[in-house]
CHARMM-style PDB file with segment names, atoms N, HN, CA, C and O in Angstrom:
ATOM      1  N   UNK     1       0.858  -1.180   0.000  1.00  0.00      PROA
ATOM      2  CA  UNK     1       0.000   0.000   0.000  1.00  0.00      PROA
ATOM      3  C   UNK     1       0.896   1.232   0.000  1.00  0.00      PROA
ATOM      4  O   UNK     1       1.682   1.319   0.943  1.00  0.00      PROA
ATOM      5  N   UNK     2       0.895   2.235  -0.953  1.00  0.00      PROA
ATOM      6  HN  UNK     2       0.256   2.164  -1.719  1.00  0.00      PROA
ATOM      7  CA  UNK     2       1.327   3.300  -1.012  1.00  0.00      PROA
ATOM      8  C   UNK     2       0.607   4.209  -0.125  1.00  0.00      PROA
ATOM      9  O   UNK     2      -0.600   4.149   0.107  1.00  0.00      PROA
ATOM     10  N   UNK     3       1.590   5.217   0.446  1.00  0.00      PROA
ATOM     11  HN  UNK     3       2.571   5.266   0.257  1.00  0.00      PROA
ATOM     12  CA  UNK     3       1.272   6.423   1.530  1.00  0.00      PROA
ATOM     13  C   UNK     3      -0.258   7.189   0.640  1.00  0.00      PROA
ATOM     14  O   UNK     3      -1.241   7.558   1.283  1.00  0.00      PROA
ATOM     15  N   UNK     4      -0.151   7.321  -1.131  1.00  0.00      PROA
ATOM     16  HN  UNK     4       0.648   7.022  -1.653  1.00  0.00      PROA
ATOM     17  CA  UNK     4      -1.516   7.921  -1.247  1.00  0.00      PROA
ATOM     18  C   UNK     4      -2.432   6.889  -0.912  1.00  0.00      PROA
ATOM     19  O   UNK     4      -3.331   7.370  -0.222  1.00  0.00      PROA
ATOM     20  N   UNK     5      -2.626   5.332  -1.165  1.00  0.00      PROA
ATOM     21  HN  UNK     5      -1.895   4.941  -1.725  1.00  0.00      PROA
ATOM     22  CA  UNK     5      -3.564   4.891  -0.946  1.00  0.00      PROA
ATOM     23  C   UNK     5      -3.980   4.970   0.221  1.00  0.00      PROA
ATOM     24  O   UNK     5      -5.189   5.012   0.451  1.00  0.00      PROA
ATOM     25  N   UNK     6      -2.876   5.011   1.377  1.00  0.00      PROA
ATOM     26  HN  UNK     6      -1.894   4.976   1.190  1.00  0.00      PROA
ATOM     27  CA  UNK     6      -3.711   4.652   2.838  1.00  0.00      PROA
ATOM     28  C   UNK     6      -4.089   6.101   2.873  1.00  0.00      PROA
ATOM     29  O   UNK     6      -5.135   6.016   3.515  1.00  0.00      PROA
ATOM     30  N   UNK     7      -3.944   7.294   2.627  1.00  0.00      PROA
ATOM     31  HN  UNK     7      -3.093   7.362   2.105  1.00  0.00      PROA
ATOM     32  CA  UNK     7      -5.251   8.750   2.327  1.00  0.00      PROA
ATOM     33  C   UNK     7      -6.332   8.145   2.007  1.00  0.00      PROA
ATOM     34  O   UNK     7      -7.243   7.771   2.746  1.00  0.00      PROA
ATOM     35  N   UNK     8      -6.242   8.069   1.084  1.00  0.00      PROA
ATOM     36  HN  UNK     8      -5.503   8.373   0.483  1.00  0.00      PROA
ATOM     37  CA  UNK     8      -7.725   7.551  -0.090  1.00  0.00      PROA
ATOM     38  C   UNK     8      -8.320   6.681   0.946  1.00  0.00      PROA
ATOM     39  O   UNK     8      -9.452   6.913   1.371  1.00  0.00      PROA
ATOM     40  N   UNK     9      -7.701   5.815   1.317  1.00  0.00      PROA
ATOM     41  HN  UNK     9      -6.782   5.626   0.972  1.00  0.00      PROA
ATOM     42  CA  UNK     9      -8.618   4.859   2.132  1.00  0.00      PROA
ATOM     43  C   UNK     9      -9.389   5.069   3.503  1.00  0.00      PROA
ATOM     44  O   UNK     9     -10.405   4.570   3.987  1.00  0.00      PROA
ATOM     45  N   UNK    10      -8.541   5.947   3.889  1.00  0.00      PROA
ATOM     46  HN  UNK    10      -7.715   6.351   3.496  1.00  0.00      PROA
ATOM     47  CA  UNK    10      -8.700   6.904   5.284  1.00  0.00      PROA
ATOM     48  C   UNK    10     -10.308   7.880   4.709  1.00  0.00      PROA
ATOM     49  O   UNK    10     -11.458   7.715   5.115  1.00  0.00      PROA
ATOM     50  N   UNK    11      -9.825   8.807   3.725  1.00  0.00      PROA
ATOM     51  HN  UNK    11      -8.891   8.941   3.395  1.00  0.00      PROA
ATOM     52  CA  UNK    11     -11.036   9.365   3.132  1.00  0.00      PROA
ATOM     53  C   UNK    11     -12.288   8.867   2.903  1.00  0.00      PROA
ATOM     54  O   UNK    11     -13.375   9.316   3.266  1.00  0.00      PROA
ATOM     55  N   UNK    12     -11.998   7.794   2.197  1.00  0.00      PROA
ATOM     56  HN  UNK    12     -11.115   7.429   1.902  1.00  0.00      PROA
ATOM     57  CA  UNK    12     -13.515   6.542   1.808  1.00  0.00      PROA
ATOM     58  C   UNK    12     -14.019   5.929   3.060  1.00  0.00      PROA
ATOM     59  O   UNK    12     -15.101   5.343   3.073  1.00  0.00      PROA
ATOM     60  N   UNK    13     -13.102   6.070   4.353  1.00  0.00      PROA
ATOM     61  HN  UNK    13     -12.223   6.546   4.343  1.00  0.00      PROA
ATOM     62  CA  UNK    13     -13.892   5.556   5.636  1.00  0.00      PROA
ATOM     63  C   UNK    13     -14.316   6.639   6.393  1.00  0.00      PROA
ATOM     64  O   UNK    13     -15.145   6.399   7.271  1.00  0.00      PROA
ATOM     65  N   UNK    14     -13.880   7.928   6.225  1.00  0.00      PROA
ATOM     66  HN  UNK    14     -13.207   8.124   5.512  1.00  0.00      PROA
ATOM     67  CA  UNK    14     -13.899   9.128   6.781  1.00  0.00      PROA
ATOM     68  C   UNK    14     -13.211   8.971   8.412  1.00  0.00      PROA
ATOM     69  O   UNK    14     -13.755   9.313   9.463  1.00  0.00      PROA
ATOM     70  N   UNK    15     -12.046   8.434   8.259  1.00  0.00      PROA
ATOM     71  HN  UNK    15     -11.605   8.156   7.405  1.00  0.00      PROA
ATOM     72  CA  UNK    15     -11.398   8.736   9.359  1.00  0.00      PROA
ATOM     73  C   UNK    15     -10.079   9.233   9.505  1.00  0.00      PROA
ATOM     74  O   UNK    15      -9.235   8.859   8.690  1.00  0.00      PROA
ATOM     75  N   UNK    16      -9.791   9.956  10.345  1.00  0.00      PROA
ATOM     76  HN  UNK    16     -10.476  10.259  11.006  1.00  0.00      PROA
ATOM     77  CA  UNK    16      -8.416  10.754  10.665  1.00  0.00      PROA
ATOM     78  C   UNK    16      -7.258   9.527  10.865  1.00  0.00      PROA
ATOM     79  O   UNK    16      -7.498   8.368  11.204  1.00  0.00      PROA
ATOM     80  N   UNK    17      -6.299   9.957  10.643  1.00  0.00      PROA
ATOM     81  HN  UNK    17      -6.105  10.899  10.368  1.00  0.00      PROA
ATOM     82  CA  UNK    17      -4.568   9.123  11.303  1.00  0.00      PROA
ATOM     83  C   UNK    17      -4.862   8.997  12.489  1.00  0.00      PROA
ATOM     84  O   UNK    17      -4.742   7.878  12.987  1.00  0.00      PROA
ATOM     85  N   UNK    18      -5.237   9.874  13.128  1.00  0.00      PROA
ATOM     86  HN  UNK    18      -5.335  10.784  12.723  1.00  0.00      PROA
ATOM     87  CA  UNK    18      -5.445  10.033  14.968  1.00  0.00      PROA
ATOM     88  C   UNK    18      -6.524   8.597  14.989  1.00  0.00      PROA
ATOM     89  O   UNK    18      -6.383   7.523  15.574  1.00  0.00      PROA
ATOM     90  N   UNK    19      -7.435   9.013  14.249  1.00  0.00      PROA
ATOM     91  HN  UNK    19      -7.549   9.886  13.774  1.00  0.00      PROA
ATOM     92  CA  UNK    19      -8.550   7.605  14.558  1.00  0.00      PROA
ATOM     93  C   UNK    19      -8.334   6.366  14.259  1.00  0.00      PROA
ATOM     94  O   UNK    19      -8.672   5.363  14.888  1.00  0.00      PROA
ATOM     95  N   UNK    20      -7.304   6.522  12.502  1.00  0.00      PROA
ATOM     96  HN  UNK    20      -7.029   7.336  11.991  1.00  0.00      PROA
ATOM     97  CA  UNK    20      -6.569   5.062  12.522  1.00  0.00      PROA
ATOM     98  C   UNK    20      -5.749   4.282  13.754  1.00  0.00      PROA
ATOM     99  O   UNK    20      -5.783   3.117  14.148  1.00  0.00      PROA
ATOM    100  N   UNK    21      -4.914   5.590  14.226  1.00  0.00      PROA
ATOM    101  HN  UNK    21      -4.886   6.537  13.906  1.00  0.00      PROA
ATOM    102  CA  UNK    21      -4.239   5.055  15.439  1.00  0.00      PROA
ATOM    103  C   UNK    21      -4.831   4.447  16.617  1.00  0.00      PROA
ATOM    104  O   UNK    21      -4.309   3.746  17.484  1.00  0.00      PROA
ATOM    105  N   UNK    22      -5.847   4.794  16.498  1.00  0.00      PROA
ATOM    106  HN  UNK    22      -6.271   5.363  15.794  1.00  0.00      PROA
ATOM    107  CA  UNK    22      -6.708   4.298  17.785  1.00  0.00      PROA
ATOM    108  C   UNK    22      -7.411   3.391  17.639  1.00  0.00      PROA
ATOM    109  O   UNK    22      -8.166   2.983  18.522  1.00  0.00      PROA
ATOM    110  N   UNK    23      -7.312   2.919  16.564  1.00  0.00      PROA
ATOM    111  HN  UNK    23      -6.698   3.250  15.847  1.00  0.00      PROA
ATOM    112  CA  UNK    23      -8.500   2.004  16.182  1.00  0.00      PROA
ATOM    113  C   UNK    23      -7.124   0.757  16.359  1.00  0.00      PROA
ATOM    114  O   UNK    23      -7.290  -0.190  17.129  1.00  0.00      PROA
ATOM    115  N   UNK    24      -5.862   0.903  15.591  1.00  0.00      PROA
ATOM    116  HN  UNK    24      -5.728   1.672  14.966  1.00  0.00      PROA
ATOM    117  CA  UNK    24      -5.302   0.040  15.688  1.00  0.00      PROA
ATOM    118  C   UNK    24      -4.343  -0.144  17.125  1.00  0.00      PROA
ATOM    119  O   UNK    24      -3.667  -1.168  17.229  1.00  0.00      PROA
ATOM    120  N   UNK    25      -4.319   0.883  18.209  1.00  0.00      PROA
ATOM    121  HN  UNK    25      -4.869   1.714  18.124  1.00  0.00      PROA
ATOM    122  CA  UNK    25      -4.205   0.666  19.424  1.00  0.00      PROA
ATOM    123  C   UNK    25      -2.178   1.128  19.087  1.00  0.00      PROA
ATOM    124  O   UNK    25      -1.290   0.498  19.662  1.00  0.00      PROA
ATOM    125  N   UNK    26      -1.924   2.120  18.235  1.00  0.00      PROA
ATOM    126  HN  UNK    26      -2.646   2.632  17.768  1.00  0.00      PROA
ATOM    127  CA  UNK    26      -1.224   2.111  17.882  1.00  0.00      PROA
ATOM    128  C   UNK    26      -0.544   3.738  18.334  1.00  0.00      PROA
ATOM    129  O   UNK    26      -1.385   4.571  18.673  1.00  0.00      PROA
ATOM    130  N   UNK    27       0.610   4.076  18.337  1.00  0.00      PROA
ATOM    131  HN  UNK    27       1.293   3.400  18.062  1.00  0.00      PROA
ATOM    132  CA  UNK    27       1.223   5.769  18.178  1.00  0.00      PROA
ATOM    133  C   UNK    27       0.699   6.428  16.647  1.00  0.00      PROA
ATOM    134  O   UNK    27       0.658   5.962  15.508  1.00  0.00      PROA
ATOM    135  N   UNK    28       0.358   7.650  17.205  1.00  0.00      PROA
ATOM    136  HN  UNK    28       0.392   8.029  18.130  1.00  0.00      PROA
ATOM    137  CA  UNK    28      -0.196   8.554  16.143  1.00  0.00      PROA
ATOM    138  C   UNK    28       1.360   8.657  15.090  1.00  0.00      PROA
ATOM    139  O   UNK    28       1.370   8.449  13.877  1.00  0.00      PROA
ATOM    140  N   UNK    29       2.504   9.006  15.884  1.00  0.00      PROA
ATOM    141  HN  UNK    29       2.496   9.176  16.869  1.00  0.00      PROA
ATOM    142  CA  UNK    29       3.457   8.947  14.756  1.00  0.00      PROA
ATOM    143  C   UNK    29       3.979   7.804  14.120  1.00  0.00      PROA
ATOM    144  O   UNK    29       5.082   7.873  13.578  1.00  0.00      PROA
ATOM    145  N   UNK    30       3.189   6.548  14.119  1.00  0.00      PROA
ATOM    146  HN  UNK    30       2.293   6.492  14.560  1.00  0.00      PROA
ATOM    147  CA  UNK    30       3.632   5.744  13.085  1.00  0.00      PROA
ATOM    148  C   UNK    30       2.681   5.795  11.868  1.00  0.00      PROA
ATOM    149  O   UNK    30       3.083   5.591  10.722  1.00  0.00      PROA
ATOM    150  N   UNK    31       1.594   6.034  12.131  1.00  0.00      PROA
ATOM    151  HN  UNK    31       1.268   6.199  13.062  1.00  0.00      PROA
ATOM    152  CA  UNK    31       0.481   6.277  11.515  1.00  0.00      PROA
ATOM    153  C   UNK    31       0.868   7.407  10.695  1.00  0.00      PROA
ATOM    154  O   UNK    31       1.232   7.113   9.556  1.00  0.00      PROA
ATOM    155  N   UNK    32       0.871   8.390  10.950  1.00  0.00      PROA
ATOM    156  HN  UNK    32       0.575   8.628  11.875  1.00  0.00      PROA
ATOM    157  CA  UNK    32       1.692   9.485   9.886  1.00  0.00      PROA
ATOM    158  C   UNK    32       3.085   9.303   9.317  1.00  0.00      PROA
ATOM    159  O   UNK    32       3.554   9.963   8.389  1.00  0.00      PROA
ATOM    160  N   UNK    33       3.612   8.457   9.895  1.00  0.00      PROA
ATOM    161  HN  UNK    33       3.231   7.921  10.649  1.00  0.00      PROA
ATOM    162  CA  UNK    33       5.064   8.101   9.122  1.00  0.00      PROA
ATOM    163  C   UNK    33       4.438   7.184   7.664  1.00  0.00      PROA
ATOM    164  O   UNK    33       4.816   7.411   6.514  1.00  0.00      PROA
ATOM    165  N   UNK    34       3.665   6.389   7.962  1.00  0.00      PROA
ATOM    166  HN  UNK    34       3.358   6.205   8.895  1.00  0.00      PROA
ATOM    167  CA  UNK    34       3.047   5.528   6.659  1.00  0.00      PROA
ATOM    168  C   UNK    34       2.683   6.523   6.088  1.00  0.00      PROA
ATOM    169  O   UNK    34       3.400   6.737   5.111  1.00  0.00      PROA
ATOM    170  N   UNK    35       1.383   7.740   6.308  1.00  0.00      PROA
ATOM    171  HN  UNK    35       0.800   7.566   7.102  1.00  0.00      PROA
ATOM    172  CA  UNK    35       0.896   8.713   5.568  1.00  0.00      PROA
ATOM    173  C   UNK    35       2.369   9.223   4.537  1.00  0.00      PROA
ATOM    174  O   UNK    35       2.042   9.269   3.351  1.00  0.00      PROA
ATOM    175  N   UNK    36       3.551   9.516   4.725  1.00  0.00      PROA
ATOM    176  HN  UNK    36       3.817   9.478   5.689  1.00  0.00      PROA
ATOM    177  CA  UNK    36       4.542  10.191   4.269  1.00  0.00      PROA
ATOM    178  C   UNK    36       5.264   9.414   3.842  1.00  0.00      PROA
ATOM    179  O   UNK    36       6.333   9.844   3.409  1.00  0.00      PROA
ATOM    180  N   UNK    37       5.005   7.991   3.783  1.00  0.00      PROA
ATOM    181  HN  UNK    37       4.137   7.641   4.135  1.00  0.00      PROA
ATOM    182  CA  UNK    37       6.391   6.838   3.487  1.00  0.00      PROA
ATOM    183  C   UNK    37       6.902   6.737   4.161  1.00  0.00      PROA
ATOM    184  O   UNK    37       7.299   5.572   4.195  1.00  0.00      PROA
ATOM    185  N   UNK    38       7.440   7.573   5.295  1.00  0.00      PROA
ATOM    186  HN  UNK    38       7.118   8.519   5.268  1.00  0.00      PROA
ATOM    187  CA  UNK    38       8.679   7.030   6.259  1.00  0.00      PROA
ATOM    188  C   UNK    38       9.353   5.416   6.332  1.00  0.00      PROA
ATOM    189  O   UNK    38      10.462   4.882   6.364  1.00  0.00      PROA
ATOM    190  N   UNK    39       8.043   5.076   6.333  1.00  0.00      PROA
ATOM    191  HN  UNK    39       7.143   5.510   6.307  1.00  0.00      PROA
ATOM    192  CA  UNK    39       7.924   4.304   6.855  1.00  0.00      PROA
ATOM    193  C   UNK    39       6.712   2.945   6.077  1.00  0.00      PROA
ATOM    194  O   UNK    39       5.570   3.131   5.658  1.00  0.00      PROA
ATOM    195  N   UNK    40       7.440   1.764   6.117  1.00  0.00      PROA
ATOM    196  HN  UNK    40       8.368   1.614   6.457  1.00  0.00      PROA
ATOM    197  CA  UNK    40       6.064   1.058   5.346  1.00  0.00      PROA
ATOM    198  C   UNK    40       5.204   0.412   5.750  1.00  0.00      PROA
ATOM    199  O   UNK    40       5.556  -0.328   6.669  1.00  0.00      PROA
ATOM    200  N   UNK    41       4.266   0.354   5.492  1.00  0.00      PROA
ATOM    201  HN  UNK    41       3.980   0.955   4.746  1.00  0.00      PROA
ATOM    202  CA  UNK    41       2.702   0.008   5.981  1.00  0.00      PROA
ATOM    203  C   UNK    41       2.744  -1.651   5.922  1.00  0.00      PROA
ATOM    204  O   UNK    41       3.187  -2.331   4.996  1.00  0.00      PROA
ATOM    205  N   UNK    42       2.098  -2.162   7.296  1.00  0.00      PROA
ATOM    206  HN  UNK    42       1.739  -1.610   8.048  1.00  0.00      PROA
ATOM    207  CA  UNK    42       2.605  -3.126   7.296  1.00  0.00      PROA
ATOM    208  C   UNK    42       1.458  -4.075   6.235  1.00  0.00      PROA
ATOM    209  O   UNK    42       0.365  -3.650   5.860  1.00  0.00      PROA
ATOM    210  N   UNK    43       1.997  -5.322   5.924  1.00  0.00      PROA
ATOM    211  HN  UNK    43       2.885  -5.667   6.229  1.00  0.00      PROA
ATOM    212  CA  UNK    43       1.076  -6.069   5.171  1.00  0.00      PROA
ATOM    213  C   UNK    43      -0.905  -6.217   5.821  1.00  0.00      PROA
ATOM    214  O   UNK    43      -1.904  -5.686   5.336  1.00  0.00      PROA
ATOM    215  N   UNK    44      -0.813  -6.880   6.691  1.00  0.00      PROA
ATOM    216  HN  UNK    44      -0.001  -7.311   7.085  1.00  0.00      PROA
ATOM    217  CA  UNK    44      -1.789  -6.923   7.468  1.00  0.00      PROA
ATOM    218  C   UNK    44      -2.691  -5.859   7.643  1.00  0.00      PROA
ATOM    219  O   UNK    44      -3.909  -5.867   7.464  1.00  0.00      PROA
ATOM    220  N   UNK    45      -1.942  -4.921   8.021  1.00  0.00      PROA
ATOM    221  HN  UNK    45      -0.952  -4.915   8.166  1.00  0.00      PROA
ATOM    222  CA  UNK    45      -2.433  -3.195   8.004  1.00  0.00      PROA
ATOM    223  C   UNK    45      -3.195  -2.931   6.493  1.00  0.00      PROA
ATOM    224  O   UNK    45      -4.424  -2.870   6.539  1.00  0.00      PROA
ATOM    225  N   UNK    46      -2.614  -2.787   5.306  1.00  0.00      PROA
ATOM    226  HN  UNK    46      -1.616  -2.836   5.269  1.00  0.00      PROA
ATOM    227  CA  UNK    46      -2.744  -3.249   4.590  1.00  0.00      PROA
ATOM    228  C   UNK    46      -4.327  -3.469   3.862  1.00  0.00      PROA
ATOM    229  O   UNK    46      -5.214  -2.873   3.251  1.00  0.00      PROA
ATOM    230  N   UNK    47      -3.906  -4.906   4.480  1.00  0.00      PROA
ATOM    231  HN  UNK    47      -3.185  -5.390   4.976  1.00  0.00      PROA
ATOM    232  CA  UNK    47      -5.048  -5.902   3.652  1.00  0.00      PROA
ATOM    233  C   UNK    47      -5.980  -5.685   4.234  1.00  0.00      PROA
ATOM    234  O   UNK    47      -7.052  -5.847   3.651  1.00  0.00      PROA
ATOM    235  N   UNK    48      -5.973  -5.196   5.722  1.00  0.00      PROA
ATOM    236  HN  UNK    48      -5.102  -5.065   6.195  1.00  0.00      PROA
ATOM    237  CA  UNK    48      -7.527  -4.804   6.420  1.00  0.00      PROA
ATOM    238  C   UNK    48      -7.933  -3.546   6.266  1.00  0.00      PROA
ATOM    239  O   UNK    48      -9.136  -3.286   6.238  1.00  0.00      PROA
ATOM    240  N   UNK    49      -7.149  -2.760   6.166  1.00  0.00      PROA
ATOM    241  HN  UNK    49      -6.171  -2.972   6.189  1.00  0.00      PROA
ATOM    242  CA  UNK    49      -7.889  -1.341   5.854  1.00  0.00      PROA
ATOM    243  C   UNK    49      -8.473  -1.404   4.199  1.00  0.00      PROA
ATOM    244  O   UNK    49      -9.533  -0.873   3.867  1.00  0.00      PROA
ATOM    245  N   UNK    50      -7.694  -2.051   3.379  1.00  0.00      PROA
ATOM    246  HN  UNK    50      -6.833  -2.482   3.650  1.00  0.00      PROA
ATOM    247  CA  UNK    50      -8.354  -2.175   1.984  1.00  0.00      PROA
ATOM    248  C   UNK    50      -9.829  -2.773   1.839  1.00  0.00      PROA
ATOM    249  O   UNK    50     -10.710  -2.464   1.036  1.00  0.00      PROA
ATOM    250  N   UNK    51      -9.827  -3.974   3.132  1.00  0.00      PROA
ATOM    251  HN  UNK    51      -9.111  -4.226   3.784  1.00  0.00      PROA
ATOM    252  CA  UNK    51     -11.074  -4.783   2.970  1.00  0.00      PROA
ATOM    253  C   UNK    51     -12.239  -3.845   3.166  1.00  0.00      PROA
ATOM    254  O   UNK    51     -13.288  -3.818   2.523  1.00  0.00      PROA
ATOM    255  N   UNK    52     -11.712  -2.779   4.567  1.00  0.00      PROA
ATOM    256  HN  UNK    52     -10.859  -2.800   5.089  1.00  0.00      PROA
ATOM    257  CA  UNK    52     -12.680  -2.462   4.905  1.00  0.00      PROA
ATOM    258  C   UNK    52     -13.308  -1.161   4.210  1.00  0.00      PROA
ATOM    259  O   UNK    52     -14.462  -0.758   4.356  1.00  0.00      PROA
ATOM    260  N   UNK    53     -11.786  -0.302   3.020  1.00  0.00      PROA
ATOM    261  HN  UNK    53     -10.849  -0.629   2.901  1.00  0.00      PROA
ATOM    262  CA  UNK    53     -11.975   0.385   2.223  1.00  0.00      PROA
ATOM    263  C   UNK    53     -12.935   0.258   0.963  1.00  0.00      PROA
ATOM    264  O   UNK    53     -13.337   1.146   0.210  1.00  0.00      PROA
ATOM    265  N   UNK    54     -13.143  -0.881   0.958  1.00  0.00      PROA
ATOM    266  HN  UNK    54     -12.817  -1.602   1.570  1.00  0.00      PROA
ATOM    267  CA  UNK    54     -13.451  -1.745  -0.233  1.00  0.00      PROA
ATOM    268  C   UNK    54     -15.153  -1.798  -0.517  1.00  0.00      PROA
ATOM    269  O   UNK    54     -15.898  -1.680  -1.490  1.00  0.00      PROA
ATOM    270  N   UNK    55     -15.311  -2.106   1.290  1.00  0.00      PROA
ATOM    271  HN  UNK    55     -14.706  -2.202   2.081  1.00  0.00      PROA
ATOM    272  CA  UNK    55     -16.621  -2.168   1.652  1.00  0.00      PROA
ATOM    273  C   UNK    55     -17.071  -0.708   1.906  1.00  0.00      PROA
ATOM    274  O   UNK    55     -18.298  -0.779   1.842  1.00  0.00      PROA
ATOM    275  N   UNK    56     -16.883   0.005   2.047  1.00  0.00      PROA
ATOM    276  HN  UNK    56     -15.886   0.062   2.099  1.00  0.00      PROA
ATOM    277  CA  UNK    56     -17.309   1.333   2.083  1.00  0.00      PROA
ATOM    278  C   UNK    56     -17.690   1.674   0.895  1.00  0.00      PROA
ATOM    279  O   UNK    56     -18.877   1.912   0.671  1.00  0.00      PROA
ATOM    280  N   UNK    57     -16.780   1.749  -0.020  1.00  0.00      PROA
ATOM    281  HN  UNK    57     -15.816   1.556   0.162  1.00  0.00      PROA
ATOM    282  CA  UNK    57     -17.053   2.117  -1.482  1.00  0.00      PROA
ATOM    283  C   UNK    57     -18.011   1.575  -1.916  1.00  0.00      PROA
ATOM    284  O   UNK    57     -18.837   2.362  -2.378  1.00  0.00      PROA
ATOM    285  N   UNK    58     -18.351   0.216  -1.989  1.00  0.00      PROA
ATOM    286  HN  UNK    58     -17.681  -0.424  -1.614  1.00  0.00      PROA
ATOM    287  CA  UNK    58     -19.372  -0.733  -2.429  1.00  0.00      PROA
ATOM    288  C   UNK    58     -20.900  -0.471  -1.335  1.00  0.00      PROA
ATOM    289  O   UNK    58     -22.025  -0.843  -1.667  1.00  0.00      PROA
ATOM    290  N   UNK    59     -20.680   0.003  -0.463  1.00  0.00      PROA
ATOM    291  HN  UNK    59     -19.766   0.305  -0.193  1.00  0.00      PROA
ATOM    292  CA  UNK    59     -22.484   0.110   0.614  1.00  0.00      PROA
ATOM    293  C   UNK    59     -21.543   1.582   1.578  1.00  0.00      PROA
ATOM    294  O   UNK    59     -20.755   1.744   2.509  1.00  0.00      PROA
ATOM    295  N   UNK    60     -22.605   2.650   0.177  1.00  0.00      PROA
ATOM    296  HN  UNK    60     -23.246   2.518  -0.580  1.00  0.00      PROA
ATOM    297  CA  UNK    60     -22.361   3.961   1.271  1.00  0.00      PROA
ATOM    298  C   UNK    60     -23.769   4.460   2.085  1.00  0.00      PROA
ATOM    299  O   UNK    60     -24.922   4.038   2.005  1.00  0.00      PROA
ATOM    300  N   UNK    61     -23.347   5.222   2.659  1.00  0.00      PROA
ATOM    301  HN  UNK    61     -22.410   5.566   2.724  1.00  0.00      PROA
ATOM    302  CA  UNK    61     -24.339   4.988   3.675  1.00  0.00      PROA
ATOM    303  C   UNK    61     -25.796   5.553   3.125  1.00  0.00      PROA
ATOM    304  O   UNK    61     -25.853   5.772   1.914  1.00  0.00      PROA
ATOM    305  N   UNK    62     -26.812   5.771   3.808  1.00  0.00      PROA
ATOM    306  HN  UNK    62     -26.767   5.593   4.791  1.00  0.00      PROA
ATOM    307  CA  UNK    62     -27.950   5.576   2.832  1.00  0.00      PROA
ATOM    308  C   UNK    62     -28.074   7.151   3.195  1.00  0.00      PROA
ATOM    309  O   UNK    62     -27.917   7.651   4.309  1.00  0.00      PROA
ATOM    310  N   UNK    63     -28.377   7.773   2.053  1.00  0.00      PROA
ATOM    311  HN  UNK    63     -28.505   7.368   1.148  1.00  0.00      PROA
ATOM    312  CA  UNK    63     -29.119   9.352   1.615  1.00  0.00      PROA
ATOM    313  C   UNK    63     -30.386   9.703   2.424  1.00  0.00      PROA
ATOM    314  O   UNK    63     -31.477   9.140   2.334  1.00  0.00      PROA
ATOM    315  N   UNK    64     -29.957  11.021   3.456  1.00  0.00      PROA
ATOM    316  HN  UNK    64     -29.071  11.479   3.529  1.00  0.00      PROA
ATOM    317  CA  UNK    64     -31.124  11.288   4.084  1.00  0.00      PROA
ATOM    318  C   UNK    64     -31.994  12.100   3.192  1.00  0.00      PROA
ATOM    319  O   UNK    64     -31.565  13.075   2.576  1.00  0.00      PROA
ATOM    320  N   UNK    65     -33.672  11.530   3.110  1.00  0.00      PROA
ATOM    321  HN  UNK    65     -34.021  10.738   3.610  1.00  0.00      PROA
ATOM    322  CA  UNK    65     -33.933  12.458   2.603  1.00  0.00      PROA
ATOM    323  C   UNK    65     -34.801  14.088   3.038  1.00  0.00      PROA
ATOM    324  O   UNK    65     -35.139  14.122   4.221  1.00  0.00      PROA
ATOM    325  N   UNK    66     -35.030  14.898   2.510  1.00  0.00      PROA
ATOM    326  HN  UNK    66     -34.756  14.869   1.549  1.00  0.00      PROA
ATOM    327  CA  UNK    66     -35.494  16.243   3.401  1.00  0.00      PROA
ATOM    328  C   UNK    66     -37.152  15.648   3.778  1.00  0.00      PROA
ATOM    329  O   UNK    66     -37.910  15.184   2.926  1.00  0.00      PROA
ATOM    330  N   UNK    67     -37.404  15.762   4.921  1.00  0.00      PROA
ATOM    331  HN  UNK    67     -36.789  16.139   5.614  1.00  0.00      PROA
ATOM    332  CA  UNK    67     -38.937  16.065   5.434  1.00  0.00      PROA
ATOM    333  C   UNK    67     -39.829  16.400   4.618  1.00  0.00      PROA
ATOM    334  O   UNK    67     -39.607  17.599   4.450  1.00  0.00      PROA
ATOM    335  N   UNK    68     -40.428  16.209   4.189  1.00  0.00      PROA
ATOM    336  HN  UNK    68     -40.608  15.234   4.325  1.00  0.00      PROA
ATOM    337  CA  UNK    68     -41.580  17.260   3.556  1.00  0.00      PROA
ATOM    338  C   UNK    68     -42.444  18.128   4.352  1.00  0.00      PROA
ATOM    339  O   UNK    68     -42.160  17.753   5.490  1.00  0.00      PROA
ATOM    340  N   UNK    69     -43.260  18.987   4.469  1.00  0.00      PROA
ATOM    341  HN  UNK    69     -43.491  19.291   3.544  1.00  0.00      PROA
ATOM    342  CA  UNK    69     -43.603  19.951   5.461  1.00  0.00      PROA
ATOM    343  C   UNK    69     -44.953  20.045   4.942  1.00  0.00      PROA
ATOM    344  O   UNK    69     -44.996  20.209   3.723  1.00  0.00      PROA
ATOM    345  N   UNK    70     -45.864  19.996   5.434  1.00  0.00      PROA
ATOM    346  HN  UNK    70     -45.829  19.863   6.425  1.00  0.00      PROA
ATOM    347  CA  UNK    70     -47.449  19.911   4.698  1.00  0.00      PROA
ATOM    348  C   UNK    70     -48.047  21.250   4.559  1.00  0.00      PROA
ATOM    349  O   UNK    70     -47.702  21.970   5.496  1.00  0.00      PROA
ATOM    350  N   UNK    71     -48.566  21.638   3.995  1.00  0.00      PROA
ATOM    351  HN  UNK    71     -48.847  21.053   3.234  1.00  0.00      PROA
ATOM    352  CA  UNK    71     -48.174  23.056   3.711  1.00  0.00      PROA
ATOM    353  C   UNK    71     -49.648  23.802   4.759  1.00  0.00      PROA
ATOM    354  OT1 UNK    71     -49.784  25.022   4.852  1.00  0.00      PROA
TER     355      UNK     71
END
């Protein structure tokens, strides 16, 4: 996984580095070291954020629609 994909993927779940980090019980600065390359994203890391990137893209969430107001 390239540093743009784990963005993109972050974006399509709508969550922050801060929230990745927490989700994976992890330091915020490794999480931004992947964002920048520093550093490489581990396989596992990876393959689960894609799965779950994957599924987002495919079932977004459902469209509220406006009230109608009876006149």
């Amino acid at each position: 996984m390239t540093p743009a994909r784990l963005r993109e993927c972050l974006d399509l779940l709508h969550w922050s580095q801060r929230g990745l980090a927490r989700i994976l019980s992890c330091d915020e600065g490794t999480v931004r070291q992947w964002a920048r390359g520093a550093v490489v994203i581990p396989v596992g890391v990876a393959a689960w954020l894609e799965k779950r990137a994957t599924h987002a893209s495919k079932t977004p969430p459902p469209v509220r629609k406006e009230h109608l107001t009876s006149p």
